[in-house]
C-alpha positions in Angstrom: 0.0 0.0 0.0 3.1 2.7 0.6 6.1 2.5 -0.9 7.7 5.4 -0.1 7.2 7.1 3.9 8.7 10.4 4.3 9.6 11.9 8.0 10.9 15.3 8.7 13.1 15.8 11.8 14.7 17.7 13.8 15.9 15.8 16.4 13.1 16.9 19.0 11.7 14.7 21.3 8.3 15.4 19.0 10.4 14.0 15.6 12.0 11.3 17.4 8.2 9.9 18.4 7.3 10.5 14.7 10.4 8.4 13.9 9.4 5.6 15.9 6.1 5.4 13.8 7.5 5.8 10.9 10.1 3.1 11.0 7.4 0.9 12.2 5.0 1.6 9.4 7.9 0.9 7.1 8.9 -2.2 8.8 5.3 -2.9 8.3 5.1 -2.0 4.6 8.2 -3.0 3.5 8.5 0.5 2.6 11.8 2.8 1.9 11.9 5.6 4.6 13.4 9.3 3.9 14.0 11.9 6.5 14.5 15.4 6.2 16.5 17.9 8.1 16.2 21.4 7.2 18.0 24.5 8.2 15.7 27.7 7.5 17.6 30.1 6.2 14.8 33.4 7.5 15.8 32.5 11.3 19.8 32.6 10.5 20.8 36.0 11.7 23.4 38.4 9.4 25.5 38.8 12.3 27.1 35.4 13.2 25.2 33.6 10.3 28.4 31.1 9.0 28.5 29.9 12.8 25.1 29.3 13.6 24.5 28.0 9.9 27.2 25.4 10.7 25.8 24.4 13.8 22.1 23.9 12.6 23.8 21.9 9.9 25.6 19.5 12.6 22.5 19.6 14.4 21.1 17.9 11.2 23.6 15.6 10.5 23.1 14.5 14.1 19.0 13.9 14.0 19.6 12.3 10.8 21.8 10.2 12.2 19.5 9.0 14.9 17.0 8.0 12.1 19.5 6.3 10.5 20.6 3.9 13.2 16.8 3.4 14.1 16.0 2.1 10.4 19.3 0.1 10.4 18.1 -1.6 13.4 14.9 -2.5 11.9 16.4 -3.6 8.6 14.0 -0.6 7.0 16.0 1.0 3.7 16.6 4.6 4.3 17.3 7.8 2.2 18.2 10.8 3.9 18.6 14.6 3.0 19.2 17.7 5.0 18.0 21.4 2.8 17.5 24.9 3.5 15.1 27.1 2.5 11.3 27.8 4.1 10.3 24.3 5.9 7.0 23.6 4.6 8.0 24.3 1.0 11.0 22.1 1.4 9.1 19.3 3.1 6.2 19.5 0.1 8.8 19.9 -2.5 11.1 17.3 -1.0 7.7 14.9 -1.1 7.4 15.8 -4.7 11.0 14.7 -5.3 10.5 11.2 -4.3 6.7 10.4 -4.5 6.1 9.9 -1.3 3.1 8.0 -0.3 2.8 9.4 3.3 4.2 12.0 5.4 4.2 11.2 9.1 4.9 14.0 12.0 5.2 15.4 15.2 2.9 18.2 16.3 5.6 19.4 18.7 9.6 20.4 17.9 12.2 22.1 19.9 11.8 25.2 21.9 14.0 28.3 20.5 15.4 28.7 17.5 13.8 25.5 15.8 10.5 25.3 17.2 9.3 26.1 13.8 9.7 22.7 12.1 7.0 20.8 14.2 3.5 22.2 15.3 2.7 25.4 12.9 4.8 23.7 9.9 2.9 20.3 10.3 -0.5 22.0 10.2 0.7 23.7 7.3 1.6 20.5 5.4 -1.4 18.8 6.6 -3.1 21.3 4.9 -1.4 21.4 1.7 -0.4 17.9 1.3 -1.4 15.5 -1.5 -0.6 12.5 0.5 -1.6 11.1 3.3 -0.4 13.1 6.2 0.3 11.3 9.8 0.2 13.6 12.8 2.2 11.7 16.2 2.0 13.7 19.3 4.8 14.1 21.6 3.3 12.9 25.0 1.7 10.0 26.1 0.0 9.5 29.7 2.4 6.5 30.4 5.8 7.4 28.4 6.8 11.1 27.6 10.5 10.7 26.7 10.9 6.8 26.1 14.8 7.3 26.2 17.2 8.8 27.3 18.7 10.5 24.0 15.0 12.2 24.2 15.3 13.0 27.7 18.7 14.4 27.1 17.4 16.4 24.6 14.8 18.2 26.5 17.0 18.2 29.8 19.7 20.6 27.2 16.8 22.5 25.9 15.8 23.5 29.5 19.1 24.3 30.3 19.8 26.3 27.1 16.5 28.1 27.0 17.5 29.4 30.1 21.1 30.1 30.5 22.0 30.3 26.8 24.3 28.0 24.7 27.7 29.1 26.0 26.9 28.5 29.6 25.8 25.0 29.5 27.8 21.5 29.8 26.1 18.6 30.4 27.5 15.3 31.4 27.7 11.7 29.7 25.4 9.5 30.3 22.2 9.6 32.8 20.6 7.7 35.9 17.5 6.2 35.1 14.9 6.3 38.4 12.1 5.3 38.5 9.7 8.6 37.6 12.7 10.5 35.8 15.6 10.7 34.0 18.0 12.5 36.0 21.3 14.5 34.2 23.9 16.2 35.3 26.1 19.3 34.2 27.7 22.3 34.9 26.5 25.9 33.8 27.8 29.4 34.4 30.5 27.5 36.5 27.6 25.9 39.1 27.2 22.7 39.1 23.3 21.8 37.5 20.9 19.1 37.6 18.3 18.3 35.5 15.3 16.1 36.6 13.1 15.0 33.2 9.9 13.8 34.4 9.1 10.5 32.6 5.2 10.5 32.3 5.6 14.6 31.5 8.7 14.7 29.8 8.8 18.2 31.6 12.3 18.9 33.1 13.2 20.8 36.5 16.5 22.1 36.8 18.2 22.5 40.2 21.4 24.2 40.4 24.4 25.0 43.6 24.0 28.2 44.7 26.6 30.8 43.9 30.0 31.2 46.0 
């Protein structure tokens, strides 16, 4: 029934639920499974542009990465391509490129800089699509952040959202208890910790107090 399942990312905890889907439909299908990362060009500032463009281009390589190893773990074949340029039109067009049966999403993306690839963009492609457009929400009662690569993710997030990129190191690895993933780090020079609720996936960050 589909041949071809496309899934945009960005690494979120929202893509990386969509991901999960899609692999599975594709396992399911036999299908071959494409993601898309893409860097919009309208939120890279003049000032510090070649930077920042790097970085959301190693963010890319990164979440495609992710997709990768998921689809190699499932024996799914996967195609993968990272763009710039607006994010629905590159999603659409990108759908055009390879005829794309079905289109599955998250309703929710990153905070900041690139919240704009999830939630407004996938009601915009839901609207405009030709194909088949499936919509996978981001929390569940029982299993917000089923990992702890997605837990890390939103544990950095909080951190960076509210300190800033410079000022936050977090730590290798995580301890896994029983109602949240727990990480820890340093930022502005005090030591941090960052409790991700499980059933939420909303984090709480507690932090040393200043010398």
């Amino acid at each position: 029934m589909y041949d071809t399942l496309l899934v945009p990312t960005d690494g979120s905890p929202g893509s990386e639920r969509a991901v999960e889907h899609a692999v599975e439909l594709a396992e399911t299908y036999d299908a071959t499974l494409h993601t898309l990362y893409v860097v919009d060009d309208s939120q890279v500032p003049v000032a510090g542009a070649e930077a920042l463009d790097d970085d959301l281009s190693a963010r890319g390589k990164e979440a495609i990465d992710v997709v990768r190893t998921r689809a190699a773990d499932s024996d799914v074949a996967f195609v993968s391509a990272l763009r710039r340029g607006d994010p629905t039109q590159e999603i659409l067009g990108y759908r055009d490129e390879i005829g794309a049966d079905m289109i599955i999403m998250g309703t929710h993306g990153r905070t900041g800089l690139e919240r704009h690839l999830l939630g407004s963009v996938t009601e915009q492609v839901v609207r405009s699509s030709p194909v088949p457009v499936v919509t996978v929400g981001l929390r569940t009662p029982t299993d917000a952040v089923p990992s702890e690569e997605s837990a890390r993710t939103v544990a950095r997030e909080a951190l960076v959202e509210r300190y800033g990129e410079e000022a936050v190191a977090l730590d290798e690895g995580a301890y896994n208890e029983r109602h949240a993933w727990v990480f820890e780090g340093n930022v502005e020079d005090r030591h941090a910790t960052v409790y991700v609720d499980r059933s939420t996936g909303e984090p709480r960050i507690v932090t040393a107090p200043e010398d």
